[in-house]
C-alpha positions as CSV (number, residue, x, y, z in Angstrom):
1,X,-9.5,99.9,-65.4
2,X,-12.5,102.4,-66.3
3,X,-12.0,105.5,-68.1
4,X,-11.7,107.5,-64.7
5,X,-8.5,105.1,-64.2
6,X,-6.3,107.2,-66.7
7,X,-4.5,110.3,-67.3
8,X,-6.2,112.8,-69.3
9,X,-3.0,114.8,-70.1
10,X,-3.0,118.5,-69.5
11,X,-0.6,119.6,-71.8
12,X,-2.2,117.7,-75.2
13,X,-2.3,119.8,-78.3
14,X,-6.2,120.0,-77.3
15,X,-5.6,121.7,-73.8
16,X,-2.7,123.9,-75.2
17,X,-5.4,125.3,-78.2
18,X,-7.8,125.8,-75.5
19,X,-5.3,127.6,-72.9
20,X,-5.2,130.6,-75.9
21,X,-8.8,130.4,-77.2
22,X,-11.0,130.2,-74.5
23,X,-13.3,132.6,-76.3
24,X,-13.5,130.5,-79.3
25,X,-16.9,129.3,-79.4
26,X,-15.9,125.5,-80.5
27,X,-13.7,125.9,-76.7
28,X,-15.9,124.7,-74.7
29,X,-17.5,121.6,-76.8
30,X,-13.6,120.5,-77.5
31,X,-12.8,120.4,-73.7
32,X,-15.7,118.4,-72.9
33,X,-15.7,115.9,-75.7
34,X,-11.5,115.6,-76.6
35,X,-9.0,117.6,-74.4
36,X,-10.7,116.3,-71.0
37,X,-11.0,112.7,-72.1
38,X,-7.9,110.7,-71.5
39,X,-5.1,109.7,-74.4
40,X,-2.0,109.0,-75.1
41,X,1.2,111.4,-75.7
42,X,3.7,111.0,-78.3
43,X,7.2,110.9,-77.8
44,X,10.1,111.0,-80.8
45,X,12.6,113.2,-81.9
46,X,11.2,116.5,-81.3
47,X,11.4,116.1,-77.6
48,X,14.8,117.5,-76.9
49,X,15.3,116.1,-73.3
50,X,13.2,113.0,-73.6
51,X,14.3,111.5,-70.4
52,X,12.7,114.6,-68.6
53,X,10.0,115.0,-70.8
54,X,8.7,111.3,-70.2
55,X,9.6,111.3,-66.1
56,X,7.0,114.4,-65.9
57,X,4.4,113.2,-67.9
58,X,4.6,109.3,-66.0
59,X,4.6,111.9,-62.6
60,X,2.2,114.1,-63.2
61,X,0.1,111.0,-63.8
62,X,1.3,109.2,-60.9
63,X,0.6,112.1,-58.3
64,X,-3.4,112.0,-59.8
65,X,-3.2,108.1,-59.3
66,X,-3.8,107.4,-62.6
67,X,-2.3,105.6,-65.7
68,X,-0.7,107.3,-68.4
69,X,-0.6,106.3,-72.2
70,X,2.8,107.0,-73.8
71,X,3.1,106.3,-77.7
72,X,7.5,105.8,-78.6
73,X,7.5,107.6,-82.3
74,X,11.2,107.5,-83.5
75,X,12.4,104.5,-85.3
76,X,14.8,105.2,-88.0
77,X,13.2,106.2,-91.5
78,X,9.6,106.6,-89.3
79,X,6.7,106.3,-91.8
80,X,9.3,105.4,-94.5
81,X,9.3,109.4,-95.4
82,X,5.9,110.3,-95.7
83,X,3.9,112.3,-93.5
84,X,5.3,111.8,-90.2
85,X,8.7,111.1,-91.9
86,X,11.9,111.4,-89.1
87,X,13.1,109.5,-86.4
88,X,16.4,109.0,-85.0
89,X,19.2,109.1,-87.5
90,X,20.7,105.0,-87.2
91,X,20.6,102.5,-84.7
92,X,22.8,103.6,-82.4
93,X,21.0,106.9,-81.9
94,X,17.9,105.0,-81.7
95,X,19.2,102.3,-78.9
96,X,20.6,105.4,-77.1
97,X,16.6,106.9,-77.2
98,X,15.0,104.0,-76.1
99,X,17.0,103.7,-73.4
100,X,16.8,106.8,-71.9
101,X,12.6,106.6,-72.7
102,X,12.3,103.7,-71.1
103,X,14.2,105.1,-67.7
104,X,12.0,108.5,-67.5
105,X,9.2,105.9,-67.3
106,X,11.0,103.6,-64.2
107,X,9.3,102.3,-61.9
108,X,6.3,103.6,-62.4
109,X,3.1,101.9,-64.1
110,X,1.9,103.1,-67.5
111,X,0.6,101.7,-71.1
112,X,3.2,102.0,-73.6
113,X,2.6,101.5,-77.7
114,X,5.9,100.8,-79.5
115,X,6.7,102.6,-82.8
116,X,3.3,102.8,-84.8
117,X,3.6,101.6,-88.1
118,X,7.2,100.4,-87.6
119,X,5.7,96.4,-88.9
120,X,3.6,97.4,-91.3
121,X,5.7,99.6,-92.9
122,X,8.6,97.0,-92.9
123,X,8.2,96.0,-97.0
124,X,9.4,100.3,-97.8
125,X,12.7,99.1,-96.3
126,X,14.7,97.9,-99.4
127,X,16.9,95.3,-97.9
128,X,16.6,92.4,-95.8
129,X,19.3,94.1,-93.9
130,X,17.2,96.7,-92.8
131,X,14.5,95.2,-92.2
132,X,16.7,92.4,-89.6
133,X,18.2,96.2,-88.3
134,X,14.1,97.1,-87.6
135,X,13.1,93.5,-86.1
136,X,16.0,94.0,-83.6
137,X,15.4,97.7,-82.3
138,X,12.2,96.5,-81.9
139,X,13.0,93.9,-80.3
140,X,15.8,95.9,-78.0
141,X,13.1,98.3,-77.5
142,X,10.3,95.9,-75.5
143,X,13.6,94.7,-73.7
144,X,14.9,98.0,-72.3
145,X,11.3,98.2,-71.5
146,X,10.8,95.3,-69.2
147,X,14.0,96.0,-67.9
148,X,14.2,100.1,-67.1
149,X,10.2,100.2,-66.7
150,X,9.2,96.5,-65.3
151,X,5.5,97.9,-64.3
152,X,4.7,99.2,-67.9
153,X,2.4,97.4,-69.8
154,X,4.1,97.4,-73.7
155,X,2.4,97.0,-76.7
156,X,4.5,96.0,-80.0
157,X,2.0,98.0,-83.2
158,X,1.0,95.9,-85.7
159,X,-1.3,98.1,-88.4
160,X,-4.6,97.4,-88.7
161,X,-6.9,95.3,-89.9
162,X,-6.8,95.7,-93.6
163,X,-2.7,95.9,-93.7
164,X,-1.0,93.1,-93.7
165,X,-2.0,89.6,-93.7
166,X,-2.3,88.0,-90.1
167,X,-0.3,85.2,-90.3
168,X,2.6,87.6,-91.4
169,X,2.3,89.8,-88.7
170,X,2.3,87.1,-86.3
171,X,5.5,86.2,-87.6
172,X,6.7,89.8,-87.5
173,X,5.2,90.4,-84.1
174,X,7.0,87.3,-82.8
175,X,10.5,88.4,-84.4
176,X,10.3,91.7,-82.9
177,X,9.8,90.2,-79.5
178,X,6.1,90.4,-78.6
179,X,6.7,87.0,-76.3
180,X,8.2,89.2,-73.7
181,X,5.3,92.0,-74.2
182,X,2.0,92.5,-73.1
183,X,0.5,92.3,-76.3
184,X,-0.1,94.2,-79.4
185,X,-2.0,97.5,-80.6
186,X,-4.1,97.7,-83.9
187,X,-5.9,100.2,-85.2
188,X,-3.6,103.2,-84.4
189,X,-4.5,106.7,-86.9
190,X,-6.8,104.6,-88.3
191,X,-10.5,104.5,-88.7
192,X,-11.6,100.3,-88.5
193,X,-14.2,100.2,-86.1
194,X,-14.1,98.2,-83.1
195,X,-15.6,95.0,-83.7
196,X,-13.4,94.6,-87.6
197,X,-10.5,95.3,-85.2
198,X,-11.4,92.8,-82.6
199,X,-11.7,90.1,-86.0
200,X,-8.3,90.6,-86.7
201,X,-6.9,90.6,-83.2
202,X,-8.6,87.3,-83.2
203,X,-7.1,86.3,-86.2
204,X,-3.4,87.4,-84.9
205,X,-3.8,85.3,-81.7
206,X,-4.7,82.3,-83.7
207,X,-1.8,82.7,-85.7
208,X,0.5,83.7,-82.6
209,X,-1.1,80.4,-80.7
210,X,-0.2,77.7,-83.6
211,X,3.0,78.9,-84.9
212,X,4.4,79.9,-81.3
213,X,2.2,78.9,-79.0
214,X,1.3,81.8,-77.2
215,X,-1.6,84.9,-77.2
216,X,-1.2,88.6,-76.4
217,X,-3.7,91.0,-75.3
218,X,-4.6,93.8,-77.6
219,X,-4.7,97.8,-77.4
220,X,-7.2,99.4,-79.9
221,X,-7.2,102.9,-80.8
222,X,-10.1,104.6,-80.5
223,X,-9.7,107.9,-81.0
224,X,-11.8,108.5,-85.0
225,X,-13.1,105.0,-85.5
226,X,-16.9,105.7,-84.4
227,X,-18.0,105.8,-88.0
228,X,-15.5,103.4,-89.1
229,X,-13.2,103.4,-92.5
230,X,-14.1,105.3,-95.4
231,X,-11.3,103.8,-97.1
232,X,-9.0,106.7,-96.5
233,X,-6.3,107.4,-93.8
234,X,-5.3,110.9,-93.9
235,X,-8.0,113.1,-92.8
236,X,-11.2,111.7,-94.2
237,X,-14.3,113.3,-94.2
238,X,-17.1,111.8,-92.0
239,X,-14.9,110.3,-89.1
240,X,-16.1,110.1,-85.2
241,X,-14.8,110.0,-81.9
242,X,-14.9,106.5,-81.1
243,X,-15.2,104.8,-77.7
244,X,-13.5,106.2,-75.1
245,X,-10.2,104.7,-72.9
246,X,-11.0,102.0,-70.7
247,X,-10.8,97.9,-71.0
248,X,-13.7,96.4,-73.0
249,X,-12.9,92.8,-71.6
250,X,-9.9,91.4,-69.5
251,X,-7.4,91.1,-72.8
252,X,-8.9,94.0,-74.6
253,X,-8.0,97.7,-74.1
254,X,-9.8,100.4,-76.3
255,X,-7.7,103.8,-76.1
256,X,-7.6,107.0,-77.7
257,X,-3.9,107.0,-78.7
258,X,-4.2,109.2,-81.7
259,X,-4.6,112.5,-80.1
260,X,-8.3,113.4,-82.1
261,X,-8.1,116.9,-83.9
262,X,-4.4,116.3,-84.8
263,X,-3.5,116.3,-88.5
264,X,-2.6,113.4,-90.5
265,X,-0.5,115.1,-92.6
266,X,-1.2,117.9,-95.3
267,X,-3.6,116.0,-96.5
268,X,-8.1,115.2,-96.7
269,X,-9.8,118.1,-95.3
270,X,-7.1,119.8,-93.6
271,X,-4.6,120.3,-96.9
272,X,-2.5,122.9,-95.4
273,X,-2.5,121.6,-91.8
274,X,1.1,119.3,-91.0
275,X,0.9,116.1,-89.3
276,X,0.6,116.4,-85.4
277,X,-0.7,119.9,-85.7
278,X,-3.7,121.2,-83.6
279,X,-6.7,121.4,-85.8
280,X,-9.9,122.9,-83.9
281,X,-11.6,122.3,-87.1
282,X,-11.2,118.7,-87.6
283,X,-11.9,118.4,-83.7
284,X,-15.5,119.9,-84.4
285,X,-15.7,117.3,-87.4
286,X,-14.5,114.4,-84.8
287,X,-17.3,115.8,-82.5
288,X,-20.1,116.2,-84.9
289,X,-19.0,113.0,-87.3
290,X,-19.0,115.5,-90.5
């Protein structure tokens, strides 16, 4: 699939900020470079009715003929109470959500990225309890998946690059049930260019190949990585848009999946702006690569 293949979502934080600044003079080089390129939406506990909210995104993208990119954001203790800290409140609440997310998608085809940071983060959990409870949502999750949504392509997260070891995360990966996905995603909020990215996805399938004997594909984001890491995550200074949406190679898909101009947190160069917030300022950094 090209870039023209996807669905450039007309309700991102991007096209909202536009709809009520069309004046702004920053409007009309943020809807040509971000809120007209395709990406991914979020879904996680701020959606009240996520069964409806997913259905109309997957539709609206099906009645354009194109695929949609859907990000699930609501494991229990999500980003282990930073930032982005939420999520549903136990495992029952969270089998419940999957469930239902999975069934607004149905049928229909669409890229789906499984709980960002959910592997990486698994060493903040403080007992091998928890982290078995994580494994197995995870797990649950890419199964109500292939079972509610049989035509979406899922992608278990696992970090990036410079996170966790790979032949760790192939062991994660595999205990969270990556055998019955399409692959994994790297990279996600992050910065690590392209090519370090595609070095560790390398390294992951090695790792998947000898100690299970399988490869996945691979889903890298995108979205701020065209200057690559300055050694920061939240809001650095001097990030690009990266490449845009589309498959670089058979097994590799490069997707903006962090929505660009949206805060990390409180954080970098946007201290009083909260994570997921609309920034039109760190959009025109994005732009510019300031």
């Amino acid at each position: 699939m090209a870039k023209n293949d996807f669905y450039v979502d007309p309700h991102s934080a991007s096209a909202m900020w536009l709809q009520s600044h069309a004046d702004d003079p920053r409007a009309a080089q943020i809807a040509a470079a971000i809120a007209n390129q395709p990406m991914a939406r979020w879904f996680g506990n701020w959606n009240h009715d996520v069964h409806d909210n997913v259905q109309n995104f997957v539709m609206g993208a099906a009645a354009m003929h194109k695929t949609p990119i859907l990000v699930s954001y609501n494991i229990p203790n999500r980003d282990c109470g930073g930032e982005s800290a939420g999520g549903a409140d136990d495992s029952k609440a969270y089998r419940r959500w999957v469930a239902v997310f999975a069934q607004g998608i149905g049928k229909n085809p669409a890229i789906v990225v499984v709980e960002p940071d959910s592997l990486g983060q698994l060493d903040c959990l403080k007992s091998a309890a928890q982290r078995n409870s994580r494994l197995a949502l995870l797990k649950n999750a890419v199964a109500q998946l292939q079972q509610s949504a049989p035509a979406a392509d899922v992608y278990l997260d696992a970090g990036n690059a410079h996170w966790i070891a790979a032949d760790e995360i192939a062991r994660r990966l595999n205990a969270a049930g990556i055998a019955q996905a399409k692959g994994f995603s790297l990279n996600v909020s992050n910065f690590y260019n392209t090519e370090r990215s595609i070095i560790y996805a390398n390294a992951v399938n090695s790792e998947l190949e000898k100690q299970f004997g399988y490869t996945k594909s691979v889903i890298i984001d995108t979205s701020r990585n065209g200057n690559g890491s300055q050694g920061q995550w939240c809001n650095p200074a001097r990030s690009k848009l990266g490449s845009h949406t589309g498959y670089q190679s058979k097994n590799i898909l490069l997707a903006w999946i962090k929505a660009p101009g949206n805060s990390d947190g409180a954080c970098g160069i946007a201290p009083t702006v909260k994570a997921g917030v609309f920034s039109p300022e760190l959009a025109q950094r994005l732009i510019e690569g300031k």
